[in-house]
N, C-alpha and C positions, 0 to 999 in steps of 0.2 A: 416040632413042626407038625401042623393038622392041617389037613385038605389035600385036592389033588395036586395041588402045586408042591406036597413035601420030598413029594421023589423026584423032580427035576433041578432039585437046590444039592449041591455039597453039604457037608458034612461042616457046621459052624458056621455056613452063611444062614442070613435072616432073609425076607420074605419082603421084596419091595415096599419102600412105604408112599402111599397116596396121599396126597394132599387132602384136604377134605375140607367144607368149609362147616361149618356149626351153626344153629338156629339159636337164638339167645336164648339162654334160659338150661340149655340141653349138654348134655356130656355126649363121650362118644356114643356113637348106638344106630337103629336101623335108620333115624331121620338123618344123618349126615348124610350129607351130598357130596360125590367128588366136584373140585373146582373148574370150571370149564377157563379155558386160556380165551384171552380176547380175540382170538382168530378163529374161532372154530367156525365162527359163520361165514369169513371170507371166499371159502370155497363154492359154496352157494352160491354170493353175490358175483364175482366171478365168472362164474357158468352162465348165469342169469344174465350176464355183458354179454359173451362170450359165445353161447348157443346162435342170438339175431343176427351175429355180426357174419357169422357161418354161411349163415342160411342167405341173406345177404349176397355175401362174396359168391356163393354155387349160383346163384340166380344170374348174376350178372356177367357171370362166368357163364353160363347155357346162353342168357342174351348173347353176348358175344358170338360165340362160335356157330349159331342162329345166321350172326347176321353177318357174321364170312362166308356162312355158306350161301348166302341169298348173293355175296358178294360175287363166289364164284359161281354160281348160275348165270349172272347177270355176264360175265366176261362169255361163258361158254354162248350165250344168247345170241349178244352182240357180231360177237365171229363166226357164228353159224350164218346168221346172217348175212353178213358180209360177203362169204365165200358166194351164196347164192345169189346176192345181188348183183356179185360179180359175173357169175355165170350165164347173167343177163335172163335168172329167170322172173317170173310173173310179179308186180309190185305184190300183188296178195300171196304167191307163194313165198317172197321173201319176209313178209308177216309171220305168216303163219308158221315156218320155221323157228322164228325168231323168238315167237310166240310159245311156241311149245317147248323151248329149251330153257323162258325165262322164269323166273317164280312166278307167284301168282299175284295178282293186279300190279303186272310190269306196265309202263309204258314204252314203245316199241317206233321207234321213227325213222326212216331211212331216205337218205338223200342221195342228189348228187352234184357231185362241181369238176366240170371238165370230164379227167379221164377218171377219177376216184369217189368209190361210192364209200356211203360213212351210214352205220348204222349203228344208233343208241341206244342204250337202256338203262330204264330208271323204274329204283320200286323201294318201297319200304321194306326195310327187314318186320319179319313177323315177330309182335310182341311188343314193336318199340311205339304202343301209345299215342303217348305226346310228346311225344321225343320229335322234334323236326329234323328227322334223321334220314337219308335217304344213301342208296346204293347206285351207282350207275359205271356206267363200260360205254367204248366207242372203240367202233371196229375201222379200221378204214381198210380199200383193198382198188388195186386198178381193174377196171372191165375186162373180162379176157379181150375182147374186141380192138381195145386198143393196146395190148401186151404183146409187142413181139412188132407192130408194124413201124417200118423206119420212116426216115421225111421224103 
């Protein structure tokens, strides 16, 4: 046995053999080539599938949770809202409330019918394009003013 491989072999074993393939014409020698298996490139192609699909799923996975969070904006919006509409204060402070708790280019509407005030909100999550995709919340709440008085 020759080379560094002679002192990790026992005593009577031989020295793995390779496959090799031959160049016509050639015996053994430095032009043999070892034979490659018909998979050696699947792991390549593979990753190559495998890397987009990744990148992909993380994108739509960050859109997502993007646009649960614009979702809860839009609830905390609405109910801030609400409570002040309730309170019977100024149509523009209950805006602006509204406004400042919602994401950005919300749309912000607040009514009323009877004793219950209803304030909406509606906005695109950021990111989603062309996505005809939209977030919205409705709060509703009674006026203090009519809370508590009997017939």
């Amino acid at each position: 046995m020759e080379g560094p491989e002679a002192g990790l072999r026992g005593p009577g074993q031989e020295a793995p053999s390779r496959r090799v393939r031959h160049q016509e014409g050639q015996e053994h020698g430095p032009a043999c080539r070892p034979v490659r298996d018909r998979q050696s490139g699947m792991v390549t192609a593979e990753t190559a599938v495998t890397l987009p699909v990744l990148v992909l799923f993380g994108m739509a996975l960050m859109w997502a949770l993007t646009a649960t969070a614009a979702q809860i904006q839009c609830v905390d919006a609405a109910r801030a809202g609400a409570r002040a509409a309730a309170r019977q204060d100024p149509p523009e402070a209950v805006l602006t409330v509204a406004r400042r708790a919602a994401p950005d280019g919300a749309v912000v509407t607040v009514g009323r019918s009877g004793d219950m005030v209803r304030v909406s909100v509606v906005a695109r999550p950021p990111g989603a394009g062309a996505l005809p995709f939209e977030v919205r919340h409705e709060a509703f709440a009674f006026a203090e003013e009519t809370v508590g008085s009997g017939p």
